[in-house]
Every structure is written in C-alpha cells, then in structure tokens.
C-alpha positions in Angstrom: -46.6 36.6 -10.0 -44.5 38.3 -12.4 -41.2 38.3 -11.1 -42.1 34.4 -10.1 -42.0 34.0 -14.1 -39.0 35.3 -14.6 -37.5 34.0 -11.4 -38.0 30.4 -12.2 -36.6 30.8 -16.4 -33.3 32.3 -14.8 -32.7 29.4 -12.1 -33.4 26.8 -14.9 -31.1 28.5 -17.1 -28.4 29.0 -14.4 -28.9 25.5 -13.0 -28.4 24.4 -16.7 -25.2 26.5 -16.9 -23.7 24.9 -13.7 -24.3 21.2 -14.7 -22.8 22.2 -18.6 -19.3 24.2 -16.9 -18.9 20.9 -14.4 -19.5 18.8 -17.1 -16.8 20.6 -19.2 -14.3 20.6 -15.7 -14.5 17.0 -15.9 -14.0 16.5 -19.6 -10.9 19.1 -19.1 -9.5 17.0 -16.3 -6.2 15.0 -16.5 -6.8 13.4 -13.5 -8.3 9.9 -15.6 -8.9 7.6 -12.8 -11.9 10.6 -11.6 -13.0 11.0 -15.2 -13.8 7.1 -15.3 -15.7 7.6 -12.1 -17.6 10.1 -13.2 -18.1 8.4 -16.8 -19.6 5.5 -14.7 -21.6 7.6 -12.5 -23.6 8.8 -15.8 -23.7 5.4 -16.8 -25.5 4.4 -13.9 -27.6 7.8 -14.1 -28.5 6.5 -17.8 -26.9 10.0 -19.2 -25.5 7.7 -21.9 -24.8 10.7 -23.7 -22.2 12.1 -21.3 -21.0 8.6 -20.1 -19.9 7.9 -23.9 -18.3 11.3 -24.2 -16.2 10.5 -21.2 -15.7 7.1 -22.4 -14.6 8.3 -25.3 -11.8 10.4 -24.7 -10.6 7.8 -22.1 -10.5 5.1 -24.8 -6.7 5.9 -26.1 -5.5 6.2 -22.3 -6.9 3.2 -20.8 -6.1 1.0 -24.0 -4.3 -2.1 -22.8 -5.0 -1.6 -19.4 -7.1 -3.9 -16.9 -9.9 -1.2 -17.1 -10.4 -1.1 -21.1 -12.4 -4.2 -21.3 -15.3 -2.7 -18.9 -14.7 0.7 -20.6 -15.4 -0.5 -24.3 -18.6 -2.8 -23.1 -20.1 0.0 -21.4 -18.9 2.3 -24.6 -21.1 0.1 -26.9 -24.0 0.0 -24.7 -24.0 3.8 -24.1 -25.0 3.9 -28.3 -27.6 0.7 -27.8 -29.3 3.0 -25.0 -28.9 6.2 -26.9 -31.1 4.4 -30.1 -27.8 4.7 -32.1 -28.1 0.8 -32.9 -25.9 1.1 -36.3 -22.8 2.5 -33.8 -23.6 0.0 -31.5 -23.6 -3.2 -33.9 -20.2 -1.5 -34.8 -18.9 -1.8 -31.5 -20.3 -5.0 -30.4 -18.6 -6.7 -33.2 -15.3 -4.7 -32.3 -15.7 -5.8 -28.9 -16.0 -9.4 -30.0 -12.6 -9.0 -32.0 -11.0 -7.3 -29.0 -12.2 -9.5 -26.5 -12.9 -12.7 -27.8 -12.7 -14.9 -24.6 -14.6 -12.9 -22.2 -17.2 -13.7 -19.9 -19.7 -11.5 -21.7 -18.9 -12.5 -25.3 -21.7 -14.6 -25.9 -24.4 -11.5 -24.2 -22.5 -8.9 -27.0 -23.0 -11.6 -29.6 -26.3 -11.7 -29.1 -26.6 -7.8 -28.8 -24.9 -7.6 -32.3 -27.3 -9.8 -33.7 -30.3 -7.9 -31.7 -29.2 -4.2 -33.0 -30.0 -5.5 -36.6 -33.2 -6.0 -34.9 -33.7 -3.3 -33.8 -33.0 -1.4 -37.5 -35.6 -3.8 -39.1 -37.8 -1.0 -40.8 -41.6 -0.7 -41.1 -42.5 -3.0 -43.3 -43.1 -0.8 -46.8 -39.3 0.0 -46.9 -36.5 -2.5 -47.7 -35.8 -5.5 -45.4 -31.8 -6.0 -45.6 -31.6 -5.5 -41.5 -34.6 -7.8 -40.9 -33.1 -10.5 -43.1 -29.2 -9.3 -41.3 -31.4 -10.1 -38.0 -32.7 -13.5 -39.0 -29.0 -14.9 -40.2 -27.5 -13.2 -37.1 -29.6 -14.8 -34.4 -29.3 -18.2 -37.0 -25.7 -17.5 -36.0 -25.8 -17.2 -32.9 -28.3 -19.9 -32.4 -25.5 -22.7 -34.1 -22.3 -21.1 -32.4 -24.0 -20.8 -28.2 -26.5 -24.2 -28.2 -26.4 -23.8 -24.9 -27.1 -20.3 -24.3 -30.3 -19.1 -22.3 -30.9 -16.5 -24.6 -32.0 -19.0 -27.8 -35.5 -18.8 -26.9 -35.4 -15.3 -27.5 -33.3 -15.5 -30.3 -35.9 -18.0 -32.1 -38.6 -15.6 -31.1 -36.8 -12.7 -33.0 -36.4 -15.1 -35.8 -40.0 -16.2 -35.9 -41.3 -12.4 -35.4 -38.9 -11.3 -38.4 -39.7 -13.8 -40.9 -43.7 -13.3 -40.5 -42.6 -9.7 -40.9 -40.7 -10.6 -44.1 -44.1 -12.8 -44.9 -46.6 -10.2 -45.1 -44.4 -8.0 -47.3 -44.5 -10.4 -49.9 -48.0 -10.4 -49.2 -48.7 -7.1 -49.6 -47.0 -7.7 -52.8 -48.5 -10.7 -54.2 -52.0 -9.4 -53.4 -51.3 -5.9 -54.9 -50.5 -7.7 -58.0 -54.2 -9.6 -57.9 -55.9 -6.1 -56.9 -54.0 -4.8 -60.2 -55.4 -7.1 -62.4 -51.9 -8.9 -63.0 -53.3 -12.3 -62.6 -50.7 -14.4 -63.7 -47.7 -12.4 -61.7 -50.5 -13.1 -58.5 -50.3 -16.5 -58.8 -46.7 -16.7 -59.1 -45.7 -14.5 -56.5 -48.7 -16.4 -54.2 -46.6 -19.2 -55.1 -43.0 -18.3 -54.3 -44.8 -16.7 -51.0 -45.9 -20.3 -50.2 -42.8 -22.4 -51.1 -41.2 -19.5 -49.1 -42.7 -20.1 -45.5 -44.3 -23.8 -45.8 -45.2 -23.7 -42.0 -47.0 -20.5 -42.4 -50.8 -20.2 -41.3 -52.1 -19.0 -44.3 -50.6 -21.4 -46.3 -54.2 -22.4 -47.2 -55.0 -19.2 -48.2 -52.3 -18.1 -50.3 -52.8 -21.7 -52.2 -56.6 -21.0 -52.6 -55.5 -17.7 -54.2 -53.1 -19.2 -56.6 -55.8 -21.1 -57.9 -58.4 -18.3 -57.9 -55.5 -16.3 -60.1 -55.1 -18.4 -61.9 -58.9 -19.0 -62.8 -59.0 -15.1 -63.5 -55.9 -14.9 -66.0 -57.3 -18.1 -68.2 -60.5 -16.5 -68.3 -59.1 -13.2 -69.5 -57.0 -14.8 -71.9 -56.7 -15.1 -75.6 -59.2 -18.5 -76.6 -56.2 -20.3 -78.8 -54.3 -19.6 -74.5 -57.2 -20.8 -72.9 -57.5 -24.2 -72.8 -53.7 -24.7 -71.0 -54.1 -22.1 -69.1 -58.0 -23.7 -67.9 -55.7 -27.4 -67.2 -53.4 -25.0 -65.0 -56.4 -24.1 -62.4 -57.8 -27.8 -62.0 -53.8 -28.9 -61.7 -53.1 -26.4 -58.7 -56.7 -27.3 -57.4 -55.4 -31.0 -57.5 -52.2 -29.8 -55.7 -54.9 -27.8 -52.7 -56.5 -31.1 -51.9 -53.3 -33.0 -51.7 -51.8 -30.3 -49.4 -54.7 -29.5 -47.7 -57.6 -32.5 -47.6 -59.4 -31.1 -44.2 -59.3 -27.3 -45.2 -62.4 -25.5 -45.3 -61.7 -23.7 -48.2 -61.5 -26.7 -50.1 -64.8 -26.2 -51.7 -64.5 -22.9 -53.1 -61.2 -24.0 -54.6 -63.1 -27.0 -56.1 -65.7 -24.5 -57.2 -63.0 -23.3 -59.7 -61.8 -26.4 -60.9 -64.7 -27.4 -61.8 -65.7 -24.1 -63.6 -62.0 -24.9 -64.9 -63.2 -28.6 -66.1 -66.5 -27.3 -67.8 -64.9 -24.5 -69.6 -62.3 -26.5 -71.3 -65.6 -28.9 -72.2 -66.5 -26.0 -74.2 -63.4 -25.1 -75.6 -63.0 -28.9 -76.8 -66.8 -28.7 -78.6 -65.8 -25.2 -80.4 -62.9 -27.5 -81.4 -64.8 -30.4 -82.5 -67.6 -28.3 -84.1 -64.9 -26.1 -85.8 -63.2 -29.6 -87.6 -66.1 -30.9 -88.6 -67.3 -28.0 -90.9 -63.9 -28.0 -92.4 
C-alpha cells in the first residue's frame, strides 16, 4: 500500500511533465500550419488556455492570410470561455473593425454587447457594465432588426434594468430606514419616473406618500402646514395613477390624517389671530 502512494504521485507528476515538454515542442515549432492544428485541437478540447497561447503567437504570421479571420474569432472566444470577459469585449470589438463584413459579425456584435453582461457586478458595487450592457444590446437591437438573437437581447435588457431597479431601491428605502424622510420620498420618486412599467410602481408611490407623511410630521409647525398639503397632493396623484390598487386605502389613510392635521394647524392659526 505504500509504494502504491508514492507510485501513483510520481506517474501524475511525470504524466504532467510529458503533456507540459509537448506542449512547449509545439509552441517551439516553426512548422505554423501544425501549430494551427494543434491550436484547434485544444480549442475543440476546450483547453482555451493553450489554444489562445498558440493562437497567439500565430497572430503576426497568419495576419492577412485566408486563415486569420478564423484565427482571431476563435482568439476572442478562447478569453469569453476562459471568464476573461474584459479581453474578450476587447477583441470582439477589434474583430468587428477587422472584419466588418463577415458572416459572423452580427453573433460577435452581440457577444460584445453580452461580455458587458457578463461584468455586471453584484448589485452593492457600481453598475457602469450593467448600464454598458443595456446601451449595448439597445445597440445592437436598432442596428440587426432582424436578427434571431433580439429576444435574448431584450431579455438581457429587461433582467439588467430590474437589476439597476432594486439598487435604487435598496437606496431609497435605506434613506426611509434612516429617518431621512424627505431624501425617501424623492429618491422613491426618481425610482418611479425611472421605470414607469415597473411592478412595484404602486408601492414605491404609496411610500412616497407615507414619507412624506413622516417628514411633515417631524417638521418645524411654521413647515408643517405645506409640507401636510404635499401628502394629500401625492395621495391625489396615487388614485389618479392607480384607481384599482389595493393599497389605495392606506394611502388615503394618510391623506386624510394629512387633511385633519392641517385642520388643526389652521385653528392654532385662527385662535392665535384672534387674541392678538
């Protein structure tokens, strides 16, 4: 049992040491026409990382030649396989300005566009590649009407913006958790102009009109009355927007706190005059 333990280390490390030398023959080989054969062999193996070392040294030789087209598409790809999507984006789009009439250009178009995709971060960090994505696959969408691939393109739209819709979210309802009522409401606000066909739009509307309810009631009395005429107007805007929604009531629940409150505020006001 013992030797077998040693036995088996040594023939992976010597098996490992026979597929490194004849991978180093073949990248020392002058004979080009073999080294693109076996670049293609570990292209179809999916070793993308050896293929697009082997592509790689071929690029200056076979630059200009019949061959080069097929050499840089499978180049780019190697990266896209590899996770390297940055590199790859890179050499879509140089593929594009190489070969801009070929068969494949609209499928490396769409890969361009997809590769900014496939960067889009989790959703905490910065979106620049998720809004990259959506003007990309806009792009693309406008310049191939025809292609097969919009569907999925429109999909990678929709998914992206719904991710770009629950950052703001996160952001707007952070705000409200804080306390910041005011900066709530507007950022509910901008959420909602921002993505009209969302399905929350009810929500985020019955929230600007809670936050607002929560910042005139924290507010100074000589701010309070304006700020009380703000909740029953955005309540007035719900009901136009939304007549059927079921959270019509609640919002009404605070306009009409809203309605009483500034009933109050107008009876200090009277009171106050008259003993003057």
């Amino acid at each position: 049992m013992r030797s077998i333990k040693i036995i088996i280390p040594a023939l992976v490390l010597m098996l490992g040491f026979s597929a490194c030398n004849k991978f180093s023959k073949i990248q020392k080989s002058t004979d080009y026409e073999y080294k693109l054969v076996k670049a293609d062999e570990y292209y179809a193996k999916k070793k993308y990382h050896k293929a697009q070392q082997l592509f790689e040294e071929l690029f200056p030789v076979l630059k200009g030649t019949d061959k080069f087209e097929d050499l840089y598409y499978k180049y780019a790809y190697s990266f896209y396989y590899m996770g390297m999507y940055r590199d790859a984006e890179n050499l879509f789009k140089g593929y594009l300005e190489v070969f801009p009439n070929s068969s494949r250009a609209e499928e490396v178009d769409y890969m361009r566009a997809y590769c900014f995709y496939k960067q889009s971060p989790k959703i905490d960090l910065e979106q620049v590649n998720t809004v990259k994505a959506i003007g990309m696959m806009q792009t693309f969408i406008n310049t191939h009407p025809g292609s097969p691939r919009i569907a999925d393109a429109t999909k990678i739209i929709d998914q992206s913006r719904a991710k770009l819709e629950a950052k703001e979210y996160r952001g707007a309802h952070l705000y409200y958790n804080l306390g910041q009522y005011r900066a709530a409401a507007i950022a509910y606000a901008t959420l909602l102009n921002n993505y009209p066909e969302s399905t929350k739009g009810e929500d985020y509307k019955l929230m600007i009109v809670k936050s607002y309810y929560k910042f005139a009631k924290l507010s100074i009395p000589e701010k309070q009355m304006e700020r009380y005429e703000k909740v029953v107007t955005e309540y007035e805007d719900f009901a136009d927007r939304y007549p059927e929604s079921l959270l019509l009531k609640e919002a009404e629940n605070y306009s009409n706190l809203s309605q009483n409150h500034i009933k109050e505020l107008k009876n200090e006001q009277t009171t106050s005059s008259a003993k003057r």
